[in-house]
C-alpha atoms as an extended CHARMM CRD file, in Angstrom:
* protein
*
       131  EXT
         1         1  UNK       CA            115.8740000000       48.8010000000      117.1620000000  PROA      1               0.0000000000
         2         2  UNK       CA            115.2820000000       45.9180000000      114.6640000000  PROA      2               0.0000000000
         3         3  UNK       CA            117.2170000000       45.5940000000      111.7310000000  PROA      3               0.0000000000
         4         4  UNK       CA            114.9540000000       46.8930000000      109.3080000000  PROA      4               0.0000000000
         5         5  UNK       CA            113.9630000000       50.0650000000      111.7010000000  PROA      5               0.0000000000
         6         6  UNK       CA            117.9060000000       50.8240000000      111.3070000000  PROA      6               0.0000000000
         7         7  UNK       CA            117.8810000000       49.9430000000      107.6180000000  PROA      7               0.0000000000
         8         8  UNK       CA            114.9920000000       52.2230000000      106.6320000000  PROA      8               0.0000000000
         9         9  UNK       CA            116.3860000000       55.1610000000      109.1400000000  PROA      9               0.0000000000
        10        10  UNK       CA            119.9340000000       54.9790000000      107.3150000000  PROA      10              0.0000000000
        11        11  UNK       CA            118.4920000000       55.1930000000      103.9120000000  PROA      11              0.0000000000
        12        12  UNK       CA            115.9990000000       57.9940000000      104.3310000000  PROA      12              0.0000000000
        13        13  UNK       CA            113.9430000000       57.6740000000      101.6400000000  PROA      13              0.0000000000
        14        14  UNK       CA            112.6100000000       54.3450000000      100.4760000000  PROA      14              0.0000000000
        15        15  UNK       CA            110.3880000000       53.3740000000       97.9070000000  PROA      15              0.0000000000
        16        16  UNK       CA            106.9890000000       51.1370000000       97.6100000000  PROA      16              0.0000000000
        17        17  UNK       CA            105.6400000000       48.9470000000       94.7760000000  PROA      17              0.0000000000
        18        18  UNK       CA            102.3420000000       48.3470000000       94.3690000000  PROA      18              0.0000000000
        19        19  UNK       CA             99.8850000000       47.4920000000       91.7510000000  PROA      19              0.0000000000
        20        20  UNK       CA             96.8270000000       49.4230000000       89.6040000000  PROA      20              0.0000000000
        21        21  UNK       CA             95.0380000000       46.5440000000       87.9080000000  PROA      21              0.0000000000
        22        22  UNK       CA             98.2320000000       45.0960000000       85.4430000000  PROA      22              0.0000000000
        23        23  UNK       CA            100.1650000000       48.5850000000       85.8710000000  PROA      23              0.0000000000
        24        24  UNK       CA            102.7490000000       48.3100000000       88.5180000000  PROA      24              0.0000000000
        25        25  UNK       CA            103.0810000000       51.8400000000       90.6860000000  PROA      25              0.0000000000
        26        26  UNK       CA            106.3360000000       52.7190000000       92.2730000000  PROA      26              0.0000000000
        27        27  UNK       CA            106.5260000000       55.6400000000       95.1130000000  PROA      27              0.0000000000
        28        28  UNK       CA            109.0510000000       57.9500000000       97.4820000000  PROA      28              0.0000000000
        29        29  UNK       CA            108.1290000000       57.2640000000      100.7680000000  PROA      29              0.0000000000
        30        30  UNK       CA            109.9090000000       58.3180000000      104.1140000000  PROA      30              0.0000000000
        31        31  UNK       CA            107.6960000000       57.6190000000      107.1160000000  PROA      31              0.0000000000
        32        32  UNK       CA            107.8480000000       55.0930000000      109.2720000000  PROA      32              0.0000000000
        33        33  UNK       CA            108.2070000000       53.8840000000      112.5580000000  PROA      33              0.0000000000
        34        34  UNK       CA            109.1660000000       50.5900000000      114.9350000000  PROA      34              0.0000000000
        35        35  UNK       CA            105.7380000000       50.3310000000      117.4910000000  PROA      35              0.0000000000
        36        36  UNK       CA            104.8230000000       47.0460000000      119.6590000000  PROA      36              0.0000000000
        37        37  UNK       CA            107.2560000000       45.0110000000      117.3830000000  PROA      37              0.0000000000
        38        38  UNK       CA            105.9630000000       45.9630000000      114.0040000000  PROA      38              0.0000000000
        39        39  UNK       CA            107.6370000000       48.4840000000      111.3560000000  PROA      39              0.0000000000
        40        40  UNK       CA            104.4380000000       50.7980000000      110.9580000000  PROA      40              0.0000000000
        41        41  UNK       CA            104.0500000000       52.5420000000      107.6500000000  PROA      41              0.0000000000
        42        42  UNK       CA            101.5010000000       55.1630000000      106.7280000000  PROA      42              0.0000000000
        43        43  UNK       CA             99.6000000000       56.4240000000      103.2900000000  PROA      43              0.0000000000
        44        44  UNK       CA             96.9060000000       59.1270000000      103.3380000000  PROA      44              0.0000000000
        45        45  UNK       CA             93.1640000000       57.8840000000      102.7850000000  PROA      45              0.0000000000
        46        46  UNK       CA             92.7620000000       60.1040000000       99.8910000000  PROA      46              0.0000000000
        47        47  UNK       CA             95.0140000000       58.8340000000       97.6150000000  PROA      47              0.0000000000
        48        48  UNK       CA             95.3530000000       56.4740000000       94.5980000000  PROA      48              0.0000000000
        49        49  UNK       CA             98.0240000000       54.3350000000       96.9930000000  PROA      49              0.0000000000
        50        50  UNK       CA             95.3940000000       53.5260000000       99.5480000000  PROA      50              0.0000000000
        51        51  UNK       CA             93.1240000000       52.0680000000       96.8800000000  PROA      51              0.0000000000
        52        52  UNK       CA             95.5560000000       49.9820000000       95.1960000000  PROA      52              0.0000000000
        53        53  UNK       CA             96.4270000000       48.5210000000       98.1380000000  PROA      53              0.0000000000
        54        54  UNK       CA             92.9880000000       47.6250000000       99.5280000000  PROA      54              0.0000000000
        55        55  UNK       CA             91.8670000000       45.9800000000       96.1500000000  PROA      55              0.0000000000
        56        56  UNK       CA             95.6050000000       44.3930000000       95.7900000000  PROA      56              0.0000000000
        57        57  UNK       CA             97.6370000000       44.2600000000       99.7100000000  PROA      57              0.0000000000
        58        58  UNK       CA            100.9330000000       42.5120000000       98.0640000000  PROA      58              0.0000000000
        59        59  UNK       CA            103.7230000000       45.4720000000       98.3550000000  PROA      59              0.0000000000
        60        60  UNK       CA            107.1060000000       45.4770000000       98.3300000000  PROA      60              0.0000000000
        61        61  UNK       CA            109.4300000000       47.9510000000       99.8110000000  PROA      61              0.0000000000
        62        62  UNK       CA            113.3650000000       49.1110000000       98.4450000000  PROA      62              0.0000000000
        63        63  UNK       CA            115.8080000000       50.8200000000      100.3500000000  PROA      63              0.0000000000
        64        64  UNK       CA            119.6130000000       51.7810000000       98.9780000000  PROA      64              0.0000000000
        65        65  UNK       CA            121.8320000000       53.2220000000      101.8160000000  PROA      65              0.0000000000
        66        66  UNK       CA            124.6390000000       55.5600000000      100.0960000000  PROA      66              0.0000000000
        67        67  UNK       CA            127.2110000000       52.7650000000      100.6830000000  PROA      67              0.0000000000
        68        68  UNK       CA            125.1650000000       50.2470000000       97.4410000000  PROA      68              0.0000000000
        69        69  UNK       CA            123.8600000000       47.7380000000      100.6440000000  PROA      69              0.0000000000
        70        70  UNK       CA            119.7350000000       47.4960000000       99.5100000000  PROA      70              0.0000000000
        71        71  UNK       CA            117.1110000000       45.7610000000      101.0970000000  PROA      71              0.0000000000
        72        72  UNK       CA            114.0770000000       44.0550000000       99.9010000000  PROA      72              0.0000000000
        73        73  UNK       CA            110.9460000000       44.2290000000      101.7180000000  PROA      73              0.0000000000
        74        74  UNK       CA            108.1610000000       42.3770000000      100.6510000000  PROA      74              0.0000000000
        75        75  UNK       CA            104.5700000000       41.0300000000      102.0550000000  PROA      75              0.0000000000
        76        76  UNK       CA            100.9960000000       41.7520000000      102.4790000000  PROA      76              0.0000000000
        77        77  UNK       CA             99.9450000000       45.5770000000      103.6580000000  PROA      77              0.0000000000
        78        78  UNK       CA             97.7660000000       44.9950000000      106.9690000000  PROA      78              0.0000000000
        79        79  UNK       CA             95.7160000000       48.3590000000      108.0040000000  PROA      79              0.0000000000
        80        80  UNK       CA             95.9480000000       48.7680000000      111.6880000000  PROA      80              0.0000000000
        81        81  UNK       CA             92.5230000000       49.5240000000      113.3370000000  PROA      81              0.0000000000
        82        82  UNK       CA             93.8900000000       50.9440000000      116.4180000000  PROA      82              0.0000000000
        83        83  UNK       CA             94.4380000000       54.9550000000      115.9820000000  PROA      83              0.0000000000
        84        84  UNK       CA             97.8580000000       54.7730000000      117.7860000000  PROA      84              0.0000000000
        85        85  UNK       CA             99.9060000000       53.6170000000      115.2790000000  PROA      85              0.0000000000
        86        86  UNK       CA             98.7740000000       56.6740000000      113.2220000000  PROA      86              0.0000000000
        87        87  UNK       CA             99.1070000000       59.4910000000      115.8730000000  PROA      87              0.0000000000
        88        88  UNK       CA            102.4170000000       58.5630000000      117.1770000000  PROA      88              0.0000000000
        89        89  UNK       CA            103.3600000000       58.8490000000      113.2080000000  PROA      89              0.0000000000
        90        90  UNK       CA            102.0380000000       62.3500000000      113.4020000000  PROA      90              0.0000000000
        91        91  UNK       CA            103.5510000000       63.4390000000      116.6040000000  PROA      91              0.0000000000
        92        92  UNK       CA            107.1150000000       62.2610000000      114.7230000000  PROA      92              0.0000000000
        93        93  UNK       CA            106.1960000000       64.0680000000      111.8380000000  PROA      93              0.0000000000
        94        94  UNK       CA            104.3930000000       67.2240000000      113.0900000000  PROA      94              0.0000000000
        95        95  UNK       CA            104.6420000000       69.0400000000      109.2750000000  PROA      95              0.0000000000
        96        96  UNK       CA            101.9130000000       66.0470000000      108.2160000000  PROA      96              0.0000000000
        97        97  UNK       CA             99.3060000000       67.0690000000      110.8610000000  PROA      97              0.0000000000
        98        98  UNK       CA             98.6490000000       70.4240000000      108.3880000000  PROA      98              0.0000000000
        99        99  UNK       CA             97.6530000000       67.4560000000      105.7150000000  PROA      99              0.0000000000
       100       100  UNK       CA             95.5810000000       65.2090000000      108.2080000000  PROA      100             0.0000000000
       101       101  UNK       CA             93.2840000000       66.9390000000      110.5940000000  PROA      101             0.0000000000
       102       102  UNK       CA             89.6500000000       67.5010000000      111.5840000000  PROA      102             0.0000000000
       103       103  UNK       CA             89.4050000000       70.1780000000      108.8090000000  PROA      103             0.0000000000
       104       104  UNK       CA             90.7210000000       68.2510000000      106.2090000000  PROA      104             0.0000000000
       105       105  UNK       CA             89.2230000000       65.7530000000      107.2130000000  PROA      105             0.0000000000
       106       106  UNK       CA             92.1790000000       63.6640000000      105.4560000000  PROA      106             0.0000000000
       107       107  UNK       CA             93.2020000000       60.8350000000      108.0870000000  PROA      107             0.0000000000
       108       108  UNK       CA             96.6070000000       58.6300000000      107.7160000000  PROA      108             0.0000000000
       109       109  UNK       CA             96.5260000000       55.2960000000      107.8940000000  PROA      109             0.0000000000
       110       110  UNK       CA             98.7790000000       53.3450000000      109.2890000000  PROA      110             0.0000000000
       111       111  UNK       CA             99.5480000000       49.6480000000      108.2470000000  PROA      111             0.0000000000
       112       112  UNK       CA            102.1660000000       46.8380000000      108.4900000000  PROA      112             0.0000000000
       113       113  UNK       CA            103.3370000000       43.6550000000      106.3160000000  PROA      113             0.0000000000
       114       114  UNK       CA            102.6700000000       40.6600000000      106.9160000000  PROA      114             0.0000000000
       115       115  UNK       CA            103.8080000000       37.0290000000      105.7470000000  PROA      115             0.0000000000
       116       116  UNK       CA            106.6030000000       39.4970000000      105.0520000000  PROA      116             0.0000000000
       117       117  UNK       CA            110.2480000000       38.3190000000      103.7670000000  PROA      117             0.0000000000
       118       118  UNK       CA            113.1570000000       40.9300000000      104.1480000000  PROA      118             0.0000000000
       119       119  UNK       CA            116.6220000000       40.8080000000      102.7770000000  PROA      119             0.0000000000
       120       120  UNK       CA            119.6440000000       42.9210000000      102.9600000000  PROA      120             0.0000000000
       121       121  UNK       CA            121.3880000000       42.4520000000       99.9670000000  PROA      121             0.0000000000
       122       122  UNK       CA            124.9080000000       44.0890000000       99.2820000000  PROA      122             0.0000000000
       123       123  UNK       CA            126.7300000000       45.4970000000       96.2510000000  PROA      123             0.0000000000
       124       124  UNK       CA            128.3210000000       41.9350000000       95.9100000000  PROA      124             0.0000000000
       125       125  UNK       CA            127.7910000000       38.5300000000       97.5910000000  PROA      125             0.0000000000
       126       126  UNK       CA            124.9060000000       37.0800000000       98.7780000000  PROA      126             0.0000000000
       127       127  UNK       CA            121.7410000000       38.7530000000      100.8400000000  PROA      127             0.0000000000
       128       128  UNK       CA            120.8670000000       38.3460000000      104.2550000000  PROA      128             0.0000000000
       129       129  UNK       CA            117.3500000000       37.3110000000      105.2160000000  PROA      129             0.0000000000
       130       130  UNK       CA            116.3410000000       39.3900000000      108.3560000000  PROA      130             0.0000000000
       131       131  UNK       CA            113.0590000000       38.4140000000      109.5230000000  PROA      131             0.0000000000
């Protein structure tokens, strides 16, 4: 498990920046997972997120474990294309398939960062670049 999988599992819930026009938009977000070398993350189609970030794909990404040790996540949102990516995120989180089905017709989807820069970055002292 990379660093950053075992970052973003230990913290739970993370949060992601992005931007509406001038207005910077900050979110809760808690899936994820590590798949053919890339930390996958997923938004639904339907929502404001998922717009932003296909007009604007610069995001960055906070974690805070409980003992102050954050990390800094930031780079370009890439949408996957392959339909993997977003069912293995499903099959993890089986509570999200009553959101994104056939009948819904809501689908989730999945994306990665790229020309990506993330640091660990303690209560005190100086961060750590990971990637």
């Amino acid at each position: 498990m990379s660093k950053l999988n075992k970052f973003l599992n230990e913290a739970g819930i993370f949060f992601m920046a992005t931007a509406d026009g001038d207005q910077p938009k900050l979110r809760p977000l808690g899936a994820h997972i590590e798949m053919d070398g890339k930390e996958i993350f997923s938004v639904g189609d339907f929502k404001d997120v998922y717009r932003q970030m296909l007009k604007n794909p610069k995001v960055e990404i906070v974690a805070m474990k409980p003992d102050g040790n954050w990390l800094r996540y930031t780079g370009r949102a890439v949408f996957e294309t392959d339909p993997s990516y977003a069912r293995k995120t499903l099959d993890m989180m089986p509570d999200l398939k009553t959101i994104y089905n056939e009948e819904t017709g809501y689908k989730l989807m999945a994306f990665h960062l790229e020309d990506a820069t993330a640091v660990i970055i303690p209560t005190m002292g100086e961060g750590e670049n990971i990637l």
